[in-house]
Structure formats: C-alpha cells, structure tokens
C-alpha positions in Angstrom: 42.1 -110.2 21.9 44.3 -107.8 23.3 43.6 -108.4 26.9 43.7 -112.1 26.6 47.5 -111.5 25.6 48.3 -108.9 28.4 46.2 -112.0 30.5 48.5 -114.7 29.2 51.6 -112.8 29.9 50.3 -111.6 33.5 49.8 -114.8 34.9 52.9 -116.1 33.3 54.6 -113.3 34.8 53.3 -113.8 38.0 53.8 -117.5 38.3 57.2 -117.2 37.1 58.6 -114.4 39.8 56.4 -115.2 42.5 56.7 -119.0 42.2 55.8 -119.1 46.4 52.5 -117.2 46.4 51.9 -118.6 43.0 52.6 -122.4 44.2 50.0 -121.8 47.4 47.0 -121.3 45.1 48.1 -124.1 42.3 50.6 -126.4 43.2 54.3 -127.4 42.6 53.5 -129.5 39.6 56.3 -129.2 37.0 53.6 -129.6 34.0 51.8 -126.5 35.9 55.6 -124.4 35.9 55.9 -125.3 31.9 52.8 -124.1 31.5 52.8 -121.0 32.8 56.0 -120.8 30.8 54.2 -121.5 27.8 51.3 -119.0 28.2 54.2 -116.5 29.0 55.7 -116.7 25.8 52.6 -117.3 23.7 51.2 -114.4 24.9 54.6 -112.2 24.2 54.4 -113.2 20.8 50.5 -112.6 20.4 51.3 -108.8 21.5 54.4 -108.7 18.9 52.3 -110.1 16.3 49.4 -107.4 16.9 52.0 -104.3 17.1 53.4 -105.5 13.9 50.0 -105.9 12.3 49.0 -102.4 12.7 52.1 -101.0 12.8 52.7 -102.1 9.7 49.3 -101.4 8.2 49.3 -98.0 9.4 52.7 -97.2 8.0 52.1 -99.7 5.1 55.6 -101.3 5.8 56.5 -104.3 3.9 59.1 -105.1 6.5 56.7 -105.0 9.2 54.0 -106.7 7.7 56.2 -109.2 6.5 57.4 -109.9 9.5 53.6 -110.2 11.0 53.0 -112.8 8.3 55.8 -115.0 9.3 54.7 -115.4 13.2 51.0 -115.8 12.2 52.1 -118.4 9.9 54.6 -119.9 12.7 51.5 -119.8 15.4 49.3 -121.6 12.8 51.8 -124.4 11.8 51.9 -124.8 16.0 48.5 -124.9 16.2 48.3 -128.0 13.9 51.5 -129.6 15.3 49.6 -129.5 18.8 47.2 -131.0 17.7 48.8 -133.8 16.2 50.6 -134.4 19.2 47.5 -134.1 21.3 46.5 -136.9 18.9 49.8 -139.0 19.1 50.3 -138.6 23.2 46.6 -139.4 24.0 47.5 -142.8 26.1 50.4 -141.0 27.8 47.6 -138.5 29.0 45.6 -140.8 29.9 48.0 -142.8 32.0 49.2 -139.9 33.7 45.6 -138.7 35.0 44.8 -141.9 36.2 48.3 -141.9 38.2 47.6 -138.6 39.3 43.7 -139.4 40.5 45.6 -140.5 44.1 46.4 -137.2 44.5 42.5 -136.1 44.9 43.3 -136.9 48.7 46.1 -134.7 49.4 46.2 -132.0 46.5 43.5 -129.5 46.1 44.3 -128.3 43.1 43.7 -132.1 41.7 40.4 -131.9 43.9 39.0 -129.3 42.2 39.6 -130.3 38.8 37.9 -133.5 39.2 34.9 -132.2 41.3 34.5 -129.5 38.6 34.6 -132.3 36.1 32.5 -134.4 37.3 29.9 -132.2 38.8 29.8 -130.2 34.6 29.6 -133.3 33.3 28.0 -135.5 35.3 30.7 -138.0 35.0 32.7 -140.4 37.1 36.6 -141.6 36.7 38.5 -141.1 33.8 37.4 -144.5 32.0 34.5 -145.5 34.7 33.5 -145.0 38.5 36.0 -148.1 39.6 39.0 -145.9 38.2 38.1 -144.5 41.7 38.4 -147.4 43.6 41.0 -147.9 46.2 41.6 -144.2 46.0 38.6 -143.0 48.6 38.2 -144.3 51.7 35.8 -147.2 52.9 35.1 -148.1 49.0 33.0 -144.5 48.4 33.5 -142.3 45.6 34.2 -138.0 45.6 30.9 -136.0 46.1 30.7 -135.2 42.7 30.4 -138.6 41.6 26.7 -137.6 43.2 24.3 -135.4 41.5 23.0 -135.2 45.6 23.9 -136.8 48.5 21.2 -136.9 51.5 22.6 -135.4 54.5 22.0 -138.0 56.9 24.5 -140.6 54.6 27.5 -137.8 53.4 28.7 -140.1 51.2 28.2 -141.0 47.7 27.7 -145.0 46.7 26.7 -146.4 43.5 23.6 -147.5 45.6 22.4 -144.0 45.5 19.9 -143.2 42.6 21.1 -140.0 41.2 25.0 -141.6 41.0 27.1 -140.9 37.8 27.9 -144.0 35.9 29.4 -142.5 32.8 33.3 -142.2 32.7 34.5 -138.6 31.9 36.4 -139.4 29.0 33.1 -140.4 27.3 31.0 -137.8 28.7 33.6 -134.4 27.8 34.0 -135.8 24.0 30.2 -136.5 23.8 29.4 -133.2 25.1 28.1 -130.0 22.9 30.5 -127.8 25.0 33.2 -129.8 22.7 31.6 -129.1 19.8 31.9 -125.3 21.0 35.8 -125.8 21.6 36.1 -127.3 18.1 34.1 -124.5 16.3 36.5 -121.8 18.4 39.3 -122.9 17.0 38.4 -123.4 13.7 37.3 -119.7 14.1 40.9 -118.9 15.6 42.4 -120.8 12.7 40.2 -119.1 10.0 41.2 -115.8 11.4 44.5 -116.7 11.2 44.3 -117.9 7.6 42.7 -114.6 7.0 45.2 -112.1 8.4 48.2 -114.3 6.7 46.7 -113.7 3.1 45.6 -109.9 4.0 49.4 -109.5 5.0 50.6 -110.7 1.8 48.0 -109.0 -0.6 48.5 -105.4 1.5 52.6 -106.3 1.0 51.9 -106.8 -2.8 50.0 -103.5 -3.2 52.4 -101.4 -1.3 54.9 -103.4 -3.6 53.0 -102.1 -6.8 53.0 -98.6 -5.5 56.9 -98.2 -5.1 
C-alpha cells in the first residue's frame, strides 16, 4: 500500500513538472493532464491518511485518529460517488471513445490502448468491428482485430478465420478479469469500512481511559 501511494504521487509529480518529457511518452490529452492531477492528490491524501493511522495508534491520539477517520470516510463516500457517476456518464464515455477511435492512425498512445484491448480480449470496436470502418485504410481493420495474420496478406479482414467478431464493450464486462476488478474493490472498500470502525472504537477506549 505504501508504495502504491509514493507511486501515485511520483507519476503525478512527474507528469505535472515535466509536462515535455512526460507528454512524449503519453500525449497532450487534457483527460490524461487531469488525471495525473488526480492520482497526485489521491495519493497525497493516501500517505496523510496512513501517517495519521499510525501516528495516532502509536500515540493513541484521539485527535489524530480522528482525523484518520474523517479522510477514510471522505475517500469511501468518493469511492461510491465515482461509481455512480461512472454509472450516470456511461454514454458520454462511450461517445467520446468512438470519437477518439480516428486517432488510432496518428496517436500512439490511442494505438496501444486499443491493440492491447483487443489482442487481451480478443475483441473488435467498441460496439462491433464496423465501429472501425472508415477509420483504416482500404476497408481493413488494426492487427489486433486478428488473433494471426499470415505474412504473405499483412492485413487483417473479416475473411480471415481467426478474426474477432465480438465488440469490446461486450467482451471486457463478460470477462472473469472484471469479476477480479469488482472483488478488489469490494476488498478496498471492506478494508476501508474496517479501519473507519477500528478508528472510532480505539478513539472510544482511549476516551474511557482519560
């Protein structure tokens, strides 16, 4: 835990002052800048939060642990709010991916994340394979929209055998690797839960001892 909150805030840190080197390897996406933003201060908080934990346990401060209880109960109540929103702005993703997929020509970054996608998943598009078309050239699909491509053709076609006809969208929510996801951040959120009510029961003891 505590190196993925030193992690958050080095990459954040990194992306925010050295926004050049840092754009070369990403790109100059604004959604990419809040994010980094965002994984900044998350993992600020995350390495307040711990100090105060055990800080607070140590010296069996009611201030301390107090305080501890409040941001773990601040980062839950975010939790669930994203994922309400996640819930609510669903189309609006959607939309914006499928705006974006015209980018897989010119941004590698975009590249990437679809190639990875597809090739994990064995997927194609967002919805289908013709979210694709007009996007590659001379009516083929990305590489990855292959399981394999003979070398004498270098291109994949829906005429090839081992060709991906499942959309992504359907393919990431029917995977087990969601299920995974799901169970990790129930666990998160469990923990969470837990350290809220130890807080408050370790504050009531030292309470009963003054």
């Amino acid at each position: 835990v505590p190196s993925r909150r030193s992690s958050d805030v080095g990459i954040g840190l990194w992306g925010f002052v050295a926004k050049d080197s840092f754009s070369k390897i990403i790109s100059d996406n604004p959604a990419i800048t809040n994010t980094v933003v965002i994984m900044m201060f998350v993992g600020a908080i995350l390495i307040i939060e711990g100090f105060l934990g055990c800080t607070g346990a140590i010296r069996q401060s009611r201030c301390l642990l107090s305080m501890f209880g409040v941001i773990t109960f601040l980062l839950f109540a975010g939790e669930i709010a994203a994922i309400v929103l996640l819930n609510i702005y669903t189309p609006e993703a959607q939309q914006w991916i499928l705006e974006n997929m015209p980018q897989y020509n010119t941004s590698e970054l975009i590249k990437s994340v679809w190639d990875s996608v597809q090739s994990m998943f064995q997927c194609c598009g967002l919805s289908n394979p013709e979210d694709w078309q007009g996007i590659i050239p001379n009516g083929t699909y990305p590489h990855s929209c292959c399981k394999s491509i003979p070398a004498t053709v270098n291109a994949c076609r829906q005429s090839n055998p081992s060709f991906n006809w499942s959309g992504c969208e359907s393919s990431v929510t029917g995977n087990t690797s969601l299920m995974n996801i799901i169970l990790a951040a129930t666990v998160i959120i469990a923990i969470e839960i837990g350290g809220l009510i130890f807080s408050c029961c370790l504050c009531y003891n030292i309470s009963n001892k003054q």
